[in-house]
Biopython code that builds the backbone (N, CA, C, O; Angstrom):
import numpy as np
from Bio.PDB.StructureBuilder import StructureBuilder

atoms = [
    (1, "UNK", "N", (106.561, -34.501, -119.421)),
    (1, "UNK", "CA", (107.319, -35.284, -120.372)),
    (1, "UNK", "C", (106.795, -36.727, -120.321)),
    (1, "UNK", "O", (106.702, -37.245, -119.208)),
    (2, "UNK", "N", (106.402, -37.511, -121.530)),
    (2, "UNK", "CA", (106.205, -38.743, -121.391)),
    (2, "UNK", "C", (106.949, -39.610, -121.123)),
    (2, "UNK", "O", (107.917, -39.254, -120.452)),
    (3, "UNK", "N", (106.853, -41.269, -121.540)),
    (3, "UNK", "CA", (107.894, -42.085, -120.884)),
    (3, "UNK", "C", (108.772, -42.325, -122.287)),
    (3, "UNK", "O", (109.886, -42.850, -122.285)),
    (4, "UNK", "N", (108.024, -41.813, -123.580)),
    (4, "UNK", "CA", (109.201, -41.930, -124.657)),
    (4, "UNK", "C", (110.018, -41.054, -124.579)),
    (4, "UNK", "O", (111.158, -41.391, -124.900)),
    (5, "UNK", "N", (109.819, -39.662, -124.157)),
    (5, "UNK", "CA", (110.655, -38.673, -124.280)),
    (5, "UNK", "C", (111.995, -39.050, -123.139)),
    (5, "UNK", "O", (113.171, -38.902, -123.471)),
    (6, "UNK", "N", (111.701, -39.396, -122.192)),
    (6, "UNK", "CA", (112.176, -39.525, -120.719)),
    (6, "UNK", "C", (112.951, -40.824, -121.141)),
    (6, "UNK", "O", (114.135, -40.841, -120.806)),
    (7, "UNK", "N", (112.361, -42.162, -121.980)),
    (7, "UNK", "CA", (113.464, -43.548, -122.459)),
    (7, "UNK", "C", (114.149, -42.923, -123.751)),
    (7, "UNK", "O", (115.072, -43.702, -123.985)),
    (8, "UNK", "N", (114.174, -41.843, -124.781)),
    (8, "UNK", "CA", (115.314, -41.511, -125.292)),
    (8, "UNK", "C", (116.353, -40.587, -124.648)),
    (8, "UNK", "O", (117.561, -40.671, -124.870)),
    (9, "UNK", "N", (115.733, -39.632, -123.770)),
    (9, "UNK", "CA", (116.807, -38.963, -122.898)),
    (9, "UNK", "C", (117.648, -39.469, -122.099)),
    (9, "UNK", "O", (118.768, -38.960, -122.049)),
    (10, "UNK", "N", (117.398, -40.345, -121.455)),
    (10, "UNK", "CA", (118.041, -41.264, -121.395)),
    (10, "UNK", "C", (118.623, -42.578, -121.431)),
    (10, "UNK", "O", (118.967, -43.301, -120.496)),
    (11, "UNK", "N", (118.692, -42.831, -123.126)),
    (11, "UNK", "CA", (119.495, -43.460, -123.477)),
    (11, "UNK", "C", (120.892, -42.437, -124.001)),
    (11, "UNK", "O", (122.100, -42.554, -124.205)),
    (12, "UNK", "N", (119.916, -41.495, -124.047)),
    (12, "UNK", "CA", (120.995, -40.790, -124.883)),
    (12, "UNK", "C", (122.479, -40.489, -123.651)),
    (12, "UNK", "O", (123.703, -40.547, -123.769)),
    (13, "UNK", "N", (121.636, -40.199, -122.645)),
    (13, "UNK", "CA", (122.492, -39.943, -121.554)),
    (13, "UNK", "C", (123.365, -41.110, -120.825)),
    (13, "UNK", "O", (124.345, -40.874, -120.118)),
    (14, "UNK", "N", (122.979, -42.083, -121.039)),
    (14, "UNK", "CA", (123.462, -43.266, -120.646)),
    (14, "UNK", "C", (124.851, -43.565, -121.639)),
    (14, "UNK", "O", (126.002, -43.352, -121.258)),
    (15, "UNK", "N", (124.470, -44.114, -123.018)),
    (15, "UNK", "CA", (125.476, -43.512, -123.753)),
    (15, "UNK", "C", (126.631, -42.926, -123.852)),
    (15, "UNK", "O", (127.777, -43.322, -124.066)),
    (16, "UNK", "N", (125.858, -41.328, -123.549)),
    (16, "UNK", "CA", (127.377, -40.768, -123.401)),
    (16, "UNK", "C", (127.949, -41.012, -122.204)),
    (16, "UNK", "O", (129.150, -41.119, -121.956)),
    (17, "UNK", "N", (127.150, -41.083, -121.573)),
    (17, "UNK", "CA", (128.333, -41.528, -119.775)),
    (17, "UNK", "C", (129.450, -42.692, -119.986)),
    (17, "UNK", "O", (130.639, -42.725, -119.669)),
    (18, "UNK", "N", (128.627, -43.618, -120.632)),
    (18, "UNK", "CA", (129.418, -44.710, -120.956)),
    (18, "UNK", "C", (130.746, -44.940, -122.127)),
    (18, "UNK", "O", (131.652, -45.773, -122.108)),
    (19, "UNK", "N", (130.457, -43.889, -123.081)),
    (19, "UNK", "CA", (131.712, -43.108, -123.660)),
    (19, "UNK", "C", (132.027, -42.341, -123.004)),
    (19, "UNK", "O", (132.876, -41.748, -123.670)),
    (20, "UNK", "N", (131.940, -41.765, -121.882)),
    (20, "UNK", "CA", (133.006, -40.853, -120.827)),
    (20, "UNK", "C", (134.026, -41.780, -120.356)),
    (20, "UNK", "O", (135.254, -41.749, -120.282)),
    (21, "UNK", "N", (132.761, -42.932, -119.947)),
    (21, "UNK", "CA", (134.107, -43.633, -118.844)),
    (21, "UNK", "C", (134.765, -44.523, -119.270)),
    (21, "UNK", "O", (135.826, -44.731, -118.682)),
    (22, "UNK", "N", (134.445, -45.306, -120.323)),
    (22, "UNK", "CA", (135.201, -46.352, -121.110)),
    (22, "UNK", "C", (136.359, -45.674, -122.044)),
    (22, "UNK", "O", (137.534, -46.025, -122.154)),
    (23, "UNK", "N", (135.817, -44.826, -122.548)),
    (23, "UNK", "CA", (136.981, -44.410, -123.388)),
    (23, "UNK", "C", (138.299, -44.313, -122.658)),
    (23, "UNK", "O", (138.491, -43.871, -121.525)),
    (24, "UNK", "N", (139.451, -44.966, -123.793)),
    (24, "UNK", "CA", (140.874, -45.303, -123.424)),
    (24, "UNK", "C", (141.455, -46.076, -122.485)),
    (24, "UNK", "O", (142.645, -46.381, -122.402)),
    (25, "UNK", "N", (140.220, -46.491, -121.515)),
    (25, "UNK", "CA", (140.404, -46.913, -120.406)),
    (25, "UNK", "C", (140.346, -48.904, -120.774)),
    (25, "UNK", "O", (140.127, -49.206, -121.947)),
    (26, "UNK", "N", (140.479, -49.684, -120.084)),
    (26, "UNK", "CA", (140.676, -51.269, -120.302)),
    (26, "UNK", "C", (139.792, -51.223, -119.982)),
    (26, "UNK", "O", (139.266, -50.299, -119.362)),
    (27, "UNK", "N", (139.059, -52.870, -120.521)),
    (27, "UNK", "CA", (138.050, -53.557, -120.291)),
    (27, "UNK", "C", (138.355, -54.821, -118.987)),
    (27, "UNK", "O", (138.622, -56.021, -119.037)),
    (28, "UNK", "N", (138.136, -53.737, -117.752)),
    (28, "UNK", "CA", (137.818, -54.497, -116.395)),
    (28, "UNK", "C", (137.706, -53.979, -115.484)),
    (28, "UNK", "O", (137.627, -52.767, -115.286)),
    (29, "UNK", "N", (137.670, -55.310, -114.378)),
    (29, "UNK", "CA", (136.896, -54.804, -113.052)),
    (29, "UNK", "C", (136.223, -53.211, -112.803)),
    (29, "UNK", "O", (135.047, -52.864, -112.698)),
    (30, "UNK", "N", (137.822, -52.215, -112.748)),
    (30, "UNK", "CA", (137.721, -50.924, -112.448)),
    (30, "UNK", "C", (136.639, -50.593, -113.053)),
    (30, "UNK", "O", (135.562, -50.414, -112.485)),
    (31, "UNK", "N", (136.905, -50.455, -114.616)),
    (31, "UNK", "CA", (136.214, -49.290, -115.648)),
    (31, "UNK", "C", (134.521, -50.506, -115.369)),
    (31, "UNK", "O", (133.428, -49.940, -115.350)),
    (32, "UNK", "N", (134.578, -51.822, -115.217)),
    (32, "UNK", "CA", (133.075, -51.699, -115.200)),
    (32, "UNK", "C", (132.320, -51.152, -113.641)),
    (32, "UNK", "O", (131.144, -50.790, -113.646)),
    (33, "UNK", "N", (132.839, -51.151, -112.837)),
    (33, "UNK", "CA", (132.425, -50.386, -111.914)),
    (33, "UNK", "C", (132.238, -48.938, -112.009)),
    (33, "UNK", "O", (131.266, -48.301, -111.604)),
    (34, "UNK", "N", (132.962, -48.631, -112.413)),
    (34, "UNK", "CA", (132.708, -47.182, -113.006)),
    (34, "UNK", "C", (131.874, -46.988, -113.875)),
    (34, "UNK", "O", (131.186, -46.002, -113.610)),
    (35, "UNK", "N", (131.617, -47.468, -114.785)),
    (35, "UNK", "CA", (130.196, -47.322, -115.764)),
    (35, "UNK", "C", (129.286, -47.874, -114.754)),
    (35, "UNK", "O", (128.555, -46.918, -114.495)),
    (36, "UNK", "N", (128.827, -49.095, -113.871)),
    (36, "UNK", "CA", (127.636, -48.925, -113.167)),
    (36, "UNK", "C", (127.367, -47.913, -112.270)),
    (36, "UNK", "O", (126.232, -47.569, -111.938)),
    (37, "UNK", "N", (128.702, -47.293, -111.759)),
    (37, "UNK", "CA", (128.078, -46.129, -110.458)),
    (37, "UNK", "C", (127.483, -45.094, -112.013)),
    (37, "UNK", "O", (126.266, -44.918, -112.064)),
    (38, "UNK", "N", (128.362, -44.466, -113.197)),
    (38, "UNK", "CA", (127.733, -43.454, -113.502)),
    (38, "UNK", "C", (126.087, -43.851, -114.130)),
    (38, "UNK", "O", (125.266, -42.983, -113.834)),
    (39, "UNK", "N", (125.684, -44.696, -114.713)),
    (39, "UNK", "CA", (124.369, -45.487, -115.279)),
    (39, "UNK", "C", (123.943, -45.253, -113.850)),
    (39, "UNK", "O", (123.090, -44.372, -113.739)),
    (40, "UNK", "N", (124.388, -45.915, -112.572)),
    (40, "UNK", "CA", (123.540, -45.917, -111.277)),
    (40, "UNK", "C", (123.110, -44.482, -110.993)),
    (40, "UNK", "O", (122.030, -44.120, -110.527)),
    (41, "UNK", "N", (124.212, -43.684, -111.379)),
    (41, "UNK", "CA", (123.459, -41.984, -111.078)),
    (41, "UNK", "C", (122.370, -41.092, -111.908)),
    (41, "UNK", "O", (121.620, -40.133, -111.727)),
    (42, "UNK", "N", (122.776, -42.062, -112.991)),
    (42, "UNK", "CA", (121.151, -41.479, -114.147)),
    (42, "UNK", "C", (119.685, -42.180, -113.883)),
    (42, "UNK", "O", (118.560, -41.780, -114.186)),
    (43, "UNK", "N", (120.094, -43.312, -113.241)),
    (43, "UNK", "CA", (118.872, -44.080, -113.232)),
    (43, "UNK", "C", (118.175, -43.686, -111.913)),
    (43, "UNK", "O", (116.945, -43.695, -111.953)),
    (44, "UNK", "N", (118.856, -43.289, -110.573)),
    (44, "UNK", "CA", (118.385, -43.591, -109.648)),
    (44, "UNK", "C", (117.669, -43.047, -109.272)),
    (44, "UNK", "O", (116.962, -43.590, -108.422)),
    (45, "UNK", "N", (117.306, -41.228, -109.763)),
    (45, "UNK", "CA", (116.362, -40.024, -109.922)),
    (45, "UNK", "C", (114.861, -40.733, -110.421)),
    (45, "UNK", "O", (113.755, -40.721, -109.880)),
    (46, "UNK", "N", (115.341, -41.341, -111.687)),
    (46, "UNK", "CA", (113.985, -41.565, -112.241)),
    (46, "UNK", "C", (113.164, -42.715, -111.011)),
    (46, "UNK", "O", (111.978, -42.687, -110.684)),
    (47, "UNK", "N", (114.005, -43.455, -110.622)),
    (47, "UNK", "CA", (113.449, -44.683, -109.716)),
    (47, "UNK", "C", (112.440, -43.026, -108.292)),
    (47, "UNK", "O", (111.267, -43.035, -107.918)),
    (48, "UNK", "N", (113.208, -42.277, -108.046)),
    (48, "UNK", "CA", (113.029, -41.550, -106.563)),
    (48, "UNK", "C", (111.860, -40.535, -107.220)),
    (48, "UNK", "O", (111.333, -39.678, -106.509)),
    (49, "UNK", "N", (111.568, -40.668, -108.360)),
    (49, "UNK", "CA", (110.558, -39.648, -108.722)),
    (49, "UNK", "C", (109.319, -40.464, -108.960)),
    (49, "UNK", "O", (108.157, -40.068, -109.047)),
    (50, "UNK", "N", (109.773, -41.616, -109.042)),
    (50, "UNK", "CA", (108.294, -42.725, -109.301)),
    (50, "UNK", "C", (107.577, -43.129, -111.051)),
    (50, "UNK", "O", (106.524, -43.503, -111.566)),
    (51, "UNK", "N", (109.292, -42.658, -111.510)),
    (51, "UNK", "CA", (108.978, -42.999, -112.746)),
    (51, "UNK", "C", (109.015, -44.423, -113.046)),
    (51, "UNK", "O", (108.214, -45.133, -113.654)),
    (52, "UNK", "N", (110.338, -44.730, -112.377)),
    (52, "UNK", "CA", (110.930, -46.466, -112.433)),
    (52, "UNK", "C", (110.188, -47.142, -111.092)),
    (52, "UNK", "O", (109.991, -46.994, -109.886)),
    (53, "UNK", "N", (110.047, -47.610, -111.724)),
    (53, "UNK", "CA", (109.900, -48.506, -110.009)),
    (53, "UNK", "C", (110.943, -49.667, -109.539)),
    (53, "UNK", "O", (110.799, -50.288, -108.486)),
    (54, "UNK", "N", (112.001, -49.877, -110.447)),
    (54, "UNK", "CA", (113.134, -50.460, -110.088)),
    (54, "UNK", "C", (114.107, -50.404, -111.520)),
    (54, "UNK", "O", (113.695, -50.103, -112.641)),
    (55, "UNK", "N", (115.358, -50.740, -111.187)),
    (55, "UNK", "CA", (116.241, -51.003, -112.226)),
    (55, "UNK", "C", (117.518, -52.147, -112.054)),
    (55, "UNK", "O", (117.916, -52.372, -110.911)),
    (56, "UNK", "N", (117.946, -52.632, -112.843)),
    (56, "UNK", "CA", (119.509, -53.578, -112.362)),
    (56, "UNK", "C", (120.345, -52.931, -113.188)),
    (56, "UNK", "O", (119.839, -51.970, -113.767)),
    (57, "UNK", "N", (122.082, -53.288, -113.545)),
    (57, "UNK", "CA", (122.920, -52.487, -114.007)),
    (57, "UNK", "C", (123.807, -54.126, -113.996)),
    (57, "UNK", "O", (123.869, -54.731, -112.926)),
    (58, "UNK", "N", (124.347, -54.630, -115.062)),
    (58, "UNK", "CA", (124.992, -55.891, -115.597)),
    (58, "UNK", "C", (126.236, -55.514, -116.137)),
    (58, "UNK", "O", (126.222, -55.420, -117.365)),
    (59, "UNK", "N", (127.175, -55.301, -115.651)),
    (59, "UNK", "CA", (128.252, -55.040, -116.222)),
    (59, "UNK", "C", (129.192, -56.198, -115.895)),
    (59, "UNK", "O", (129.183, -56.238, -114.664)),
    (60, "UNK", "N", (129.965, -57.121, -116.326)),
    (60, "UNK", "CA", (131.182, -58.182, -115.432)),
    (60, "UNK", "C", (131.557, -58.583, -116.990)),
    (60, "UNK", "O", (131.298, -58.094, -118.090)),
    (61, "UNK", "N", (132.198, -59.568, -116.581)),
    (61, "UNK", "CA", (132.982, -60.801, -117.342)),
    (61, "UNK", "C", (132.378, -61.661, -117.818)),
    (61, "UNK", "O", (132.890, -62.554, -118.492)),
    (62, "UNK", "N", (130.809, -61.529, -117.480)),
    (62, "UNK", "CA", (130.055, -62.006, -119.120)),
    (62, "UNK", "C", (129.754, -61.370, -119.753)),
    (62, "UNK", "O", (129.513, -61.581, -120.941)),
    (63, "UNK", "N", (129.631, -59.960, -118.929)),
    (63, "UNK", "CA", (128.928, -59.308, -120.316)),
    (63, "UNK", "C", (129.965, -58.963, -121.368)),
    (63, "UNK", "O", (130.056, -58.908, -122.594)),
    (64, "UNK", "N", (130.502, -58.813, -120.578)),
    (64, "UNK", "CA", (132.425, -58.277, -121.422)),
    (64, "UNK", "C", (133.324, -59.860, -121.215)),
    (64, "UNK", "O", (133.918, -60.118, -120.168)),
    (65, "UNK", "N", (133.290, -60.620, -122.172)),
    (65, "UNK", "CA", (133.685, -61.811, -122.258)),
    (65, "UNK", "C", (135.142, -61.785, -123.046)),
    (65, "UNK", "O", (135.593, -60.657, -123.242)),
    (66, "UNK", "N", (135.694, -62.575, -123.379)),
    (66, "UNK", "CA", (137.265, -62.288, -124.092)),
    (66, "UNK", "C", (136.535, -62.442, -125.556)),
    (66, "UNK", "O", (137.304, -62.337, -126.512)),
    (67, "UNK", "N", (135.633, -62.595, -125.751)),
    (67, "UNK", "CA", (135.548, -62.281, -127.769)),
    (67, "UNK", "C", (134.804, -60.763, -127.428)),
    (67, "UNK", "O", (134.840, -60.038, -128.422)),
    (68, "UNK", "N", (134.365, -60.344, -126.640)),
    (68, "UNK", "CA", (133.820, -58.793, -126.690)),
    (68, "UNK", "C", (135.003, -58.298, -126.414)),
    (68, "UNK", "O", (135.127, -57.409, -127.256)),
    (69, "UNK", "N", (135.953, -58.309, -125.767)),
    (69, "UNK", "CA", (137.167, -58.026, -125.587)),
    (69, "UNK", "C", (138.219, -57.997, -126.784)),
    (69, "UNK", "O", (139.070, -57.136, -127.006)),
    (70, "UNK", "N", (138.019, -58.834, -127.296)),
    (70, "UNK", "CA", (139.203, -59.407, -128.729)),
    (70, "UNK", "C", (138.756, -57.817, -129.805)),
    (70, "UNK", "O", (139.495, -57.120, -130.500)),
    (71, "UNK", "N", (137.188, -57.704, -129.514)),
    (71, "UNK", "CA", (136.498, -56.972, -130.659)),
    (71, "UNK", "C", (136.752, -55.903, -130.308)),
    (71, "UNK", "O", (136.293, -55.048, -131.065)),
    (72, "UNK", "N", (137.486, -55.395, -129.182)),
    (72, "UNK", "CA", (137.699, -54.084, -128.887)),
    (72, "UNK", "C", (136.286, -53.403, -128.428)),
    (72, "UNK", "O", (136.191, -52.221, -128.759)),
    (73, "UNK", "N", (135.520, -53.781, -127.942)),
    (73, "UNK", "CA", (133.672, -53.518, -127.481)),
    (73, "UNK", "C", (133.682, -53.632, -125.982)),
    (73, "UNK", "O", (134.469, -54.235, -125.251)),
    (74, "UNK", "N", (132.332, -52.714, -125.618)),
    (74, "UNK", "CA", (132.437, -52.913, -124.463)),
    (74, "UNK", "C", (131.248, -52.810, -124.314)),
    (74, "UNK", "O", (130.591, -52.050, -125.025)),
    (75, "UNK", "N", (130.487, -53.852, -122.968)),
    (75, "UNK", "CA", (128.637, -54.225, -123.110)),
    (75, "UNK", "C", (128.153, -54.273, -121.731)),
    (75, "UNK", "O", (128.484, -55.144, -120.927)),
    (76, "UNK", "N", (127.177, -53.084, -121.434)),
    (76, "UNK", "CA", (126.638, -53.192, -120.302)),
    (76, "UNK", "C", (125.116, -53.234, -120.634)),
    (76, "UNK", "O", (124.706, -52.640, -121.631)),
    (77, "UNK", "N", (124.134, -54.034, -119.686)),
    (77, "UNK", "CA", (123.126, -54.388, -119.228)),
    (77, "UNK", "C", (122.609, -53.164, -118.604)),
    (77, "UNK", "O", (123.466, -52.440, -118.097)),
    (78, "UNK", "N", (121.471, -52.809, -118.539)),
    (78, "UNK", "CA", (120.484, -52.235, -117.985)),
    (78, "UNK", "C", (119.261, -52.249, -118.115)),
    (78, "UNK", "O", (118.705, -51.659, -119.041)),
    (79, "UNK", "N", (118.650, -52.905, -117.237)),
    (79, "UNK", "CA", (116.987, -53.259, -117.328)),
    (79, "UNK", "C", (116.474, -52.789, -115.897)),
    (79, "UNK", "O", (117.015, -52.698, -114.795)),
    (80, "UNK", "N", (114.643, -52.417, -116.599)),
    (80, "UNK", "CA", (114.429, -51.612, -115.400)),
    (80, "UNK", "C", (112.709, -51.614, -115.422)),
    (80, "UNK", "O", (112.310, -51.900, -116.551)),
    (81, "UNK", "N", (112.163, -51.491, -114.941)),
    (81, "UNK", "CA", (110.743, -52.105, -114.617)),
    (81, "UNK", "C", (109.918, -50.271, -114.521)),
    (81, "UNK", "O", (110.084, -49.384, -113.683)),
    (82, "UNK", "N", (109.315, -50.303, -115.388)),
    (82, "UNK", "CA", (108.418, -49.040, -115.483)),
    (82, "UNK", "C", (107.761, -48.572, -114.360)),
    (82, "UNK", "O", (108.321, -49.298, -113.539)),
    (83, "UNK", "N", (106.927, -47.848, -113.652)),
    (83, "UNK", "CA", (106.197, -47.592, -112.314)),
    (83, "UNK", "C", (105.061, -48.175, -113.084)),
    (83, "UNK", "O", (104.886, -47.895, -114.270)),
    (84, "UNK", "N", (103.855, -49.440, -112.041)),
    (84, "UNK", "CA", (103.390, -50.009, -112.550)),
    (84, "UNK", "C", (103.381, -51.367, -112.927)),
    (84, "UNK", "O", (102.642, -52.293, -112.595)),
    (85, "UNK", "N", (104.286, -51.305, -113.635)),
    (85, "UNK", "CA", (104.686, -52.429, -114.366)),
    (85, "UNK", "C", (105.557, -53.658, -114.125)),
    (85, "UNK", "O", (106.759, -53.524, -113.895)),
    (86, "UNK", "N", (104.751, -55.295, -114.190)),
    (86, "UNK", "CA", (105.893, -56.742, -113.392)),
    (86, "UNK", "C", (107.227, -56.735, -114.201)),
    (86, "UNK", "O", (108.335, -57.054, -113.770)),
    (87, "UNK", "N", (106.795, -56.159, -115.899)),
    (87, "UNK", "CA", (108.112, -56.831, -116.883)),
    (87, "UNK", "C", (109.073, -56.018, -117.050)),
    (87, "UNK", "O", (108.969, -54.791, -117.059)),
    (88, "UNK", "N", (110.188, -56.730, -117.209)),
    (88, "UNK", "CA", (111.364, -55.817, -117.301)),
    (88, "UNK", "C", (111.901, -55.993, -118.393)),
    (88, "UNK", "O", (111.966, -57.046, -119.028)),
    (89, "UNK", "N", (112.552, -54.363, -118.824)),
    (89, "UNK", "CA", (112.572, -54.313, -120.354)),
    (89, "UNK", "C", (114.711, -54.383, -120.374)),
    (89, "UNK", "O", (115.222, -53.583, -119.590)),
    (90, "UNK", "N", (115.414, -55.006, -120.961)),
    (90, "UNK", "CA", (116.614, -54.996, -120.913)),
    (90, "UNK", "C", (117.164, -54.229, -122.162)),
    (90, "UNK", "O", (116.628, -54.321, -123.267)),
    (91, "UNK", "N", (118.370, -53.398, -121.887)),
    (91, "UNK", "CA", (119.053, -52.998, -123.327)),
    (91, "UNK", "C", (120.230, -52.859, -122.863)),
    (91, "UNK", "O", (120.625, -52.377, -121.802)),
    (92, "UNK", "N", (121.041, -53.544, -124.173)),
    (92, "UNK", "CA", (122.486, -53.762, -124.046)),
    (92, "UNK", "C", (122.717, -52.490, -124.681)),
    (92, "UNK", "O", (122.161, -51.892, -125.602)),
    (93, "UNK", "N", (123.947, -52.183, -123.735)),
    (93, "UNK", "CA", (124.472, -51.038, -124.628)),
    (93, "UNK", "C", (125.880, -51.303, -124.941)),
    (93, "UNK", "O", (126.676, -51.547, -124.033)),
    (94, "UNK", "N", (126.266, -51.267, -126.281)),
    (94, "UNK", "CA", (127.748, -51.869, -126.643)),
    (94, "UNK", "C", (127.929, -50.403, -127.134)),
    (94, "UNK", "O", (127.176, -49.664, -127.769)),
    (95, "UNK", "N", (129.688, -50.161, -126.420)),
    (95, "UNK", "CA", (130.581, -49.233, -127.494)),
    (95, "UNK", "C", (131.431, -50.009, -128.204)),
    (95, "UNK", "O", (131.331, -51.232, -128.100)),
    (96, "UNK", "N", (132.274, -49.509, -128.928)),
    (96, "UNK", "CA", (132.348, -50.114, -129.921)),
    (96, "UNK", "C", (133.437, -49.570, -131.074)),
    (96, "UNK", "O", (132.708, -49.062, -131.926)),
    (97, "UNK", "N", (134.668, -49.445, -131.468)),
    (97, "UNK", "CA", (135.587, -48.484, -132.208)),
    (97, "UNK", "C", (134.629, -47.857, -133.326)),
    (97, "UNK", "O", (134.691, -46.657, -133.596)),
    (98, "UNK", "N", (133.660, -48.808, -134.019)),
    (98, "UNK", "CA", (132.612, -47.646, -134.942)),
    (98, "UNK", "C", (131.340, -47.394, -134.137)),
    (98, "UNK", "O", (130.269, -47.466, -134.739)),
    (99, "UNK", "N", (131.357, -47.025, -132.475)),
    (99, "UNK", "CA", (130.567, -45.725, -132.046)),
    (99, "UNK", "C", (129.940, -46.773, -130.950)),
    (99, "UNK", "O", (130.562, -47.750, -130.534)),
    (100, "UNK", "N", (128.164, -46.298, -130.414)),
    (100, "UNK", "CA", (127.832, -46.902, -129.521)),
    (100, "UNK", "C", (126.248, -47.276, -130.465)),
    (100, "UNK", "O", (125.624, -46.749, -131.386)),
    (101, "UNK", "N", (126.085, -48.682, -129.452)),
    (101, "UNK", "CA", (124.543, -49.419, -130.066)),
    (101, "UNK", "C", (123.866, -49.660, -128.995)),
    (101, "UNK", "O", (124.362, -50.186, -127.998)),
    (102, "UNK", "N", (122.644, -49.293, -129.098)),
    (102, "UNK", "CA", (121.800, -49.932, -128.416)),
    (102, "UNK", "C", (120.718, -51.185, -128.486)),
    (102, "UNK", "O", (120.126, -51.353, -129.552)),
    (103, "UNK", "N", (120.533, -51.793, -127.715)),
    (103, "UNK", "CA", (119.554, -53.113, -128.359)),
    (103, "UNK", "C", (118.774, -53.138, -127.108)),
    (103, "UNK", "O", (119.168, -53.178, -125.943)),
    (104, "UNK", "N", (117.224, -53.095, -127.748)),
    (104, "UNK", "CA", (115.812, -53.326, -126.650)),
    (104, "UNK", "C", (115.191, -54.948, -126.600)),
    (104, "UNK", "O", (114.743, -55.665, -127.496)),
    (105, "UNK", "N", (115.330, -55.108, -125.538)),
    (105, "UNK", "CA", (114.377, -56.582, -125.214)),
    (105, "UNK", "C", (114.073, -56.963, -123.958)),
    (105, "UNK", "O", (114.743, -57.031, -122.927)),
    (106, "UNK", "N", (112.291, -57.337, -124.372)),
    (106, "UNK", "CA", (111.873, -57.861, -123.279)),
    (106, "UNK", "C", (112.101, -58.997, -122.906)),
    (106, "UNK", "O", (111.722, -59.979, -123.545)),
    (107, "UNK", "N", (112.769, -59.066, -121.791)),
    (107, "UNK", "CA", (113.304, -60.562, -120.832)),
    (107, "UNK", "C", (113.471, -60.298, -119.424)),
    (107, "UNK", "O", (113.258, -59.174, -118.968)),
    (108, "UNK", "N", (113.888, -61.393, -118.617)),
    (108, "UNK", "CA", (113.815, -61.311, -117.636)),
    (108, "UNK", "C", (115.136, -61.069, -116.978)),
    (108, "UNK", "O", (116.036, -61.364, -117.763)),
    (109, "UNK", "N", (115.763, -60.472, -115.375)),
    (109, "UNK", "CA", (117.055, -60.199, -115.310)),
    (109, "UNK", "C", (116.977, -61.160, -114.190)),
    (109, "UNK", "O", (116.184, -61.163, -113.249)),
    (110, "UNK", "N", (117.982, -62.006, -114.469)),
    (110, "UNK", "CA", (118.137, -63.257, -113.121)),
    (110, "UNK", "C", (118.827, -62.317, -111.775)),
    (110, "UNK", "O", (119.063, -62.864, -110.698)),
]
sb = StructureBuilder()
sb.init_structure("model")
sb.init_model(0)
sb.init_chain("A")
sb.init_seg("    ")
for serial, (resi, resn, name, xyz) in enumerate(atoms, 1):
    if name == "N":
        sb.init_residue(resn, " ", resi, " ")
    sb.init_atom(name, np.array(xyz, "f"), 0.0, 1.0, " ", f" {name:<3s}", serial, name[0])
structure = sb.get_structure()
């Protein structure tokens, strides 16, 4: 499997984890800990197989700020460094009452 097949599988999988665990649930502490352990359990295979060679997981009270909050949305971070590769690629993933989005960009994760 290549690395496109392997970055839509899981997004796709990321996604839905993240509509598993957010749904109905509030926007805090708990539920973002809970979306990083399940994101931490999709990602951490690919890191142990030598696909990733690292990843981070951004979930808090900036990413989920009181106007992402007001909007009824919910926004986690995940960026992750290819095997190989210095740059790290970030994508927000917002849910959202009309569904879930993803957004790709290259930047850096402090």
């Amino acid at each position: 499997m290549n690395w496109k097949e392997i970055k839509s599988r899981t997004y796709t999988e990321i996604s839905n984890a993240l509509q598993m665990v957010v749904a109905y649930e509030p926007n805090n502490f708990d539920t973002w800990a809970k979306a990083i352990e399940a994101v931490g359990k999709i990602a951490q295979p690919l890191v142990d197989d030598g696909t990733l060679n690292d990843y981070q997981i951004i979930c808090d009270d900036e990413t989920n700020d009181d106007e992402v909050k007001r909007l009824n949305m919910f926004v986690l971070k995940f960026g992750w460094k290819e095997h190989g590769e210095d740059e790290w690629t970030i994508c927000d993933f917002t849910i959202s009452p009309k569904g879930s989005e993803i957004c790709d960009s290259n930047s850096s994760i402090d």
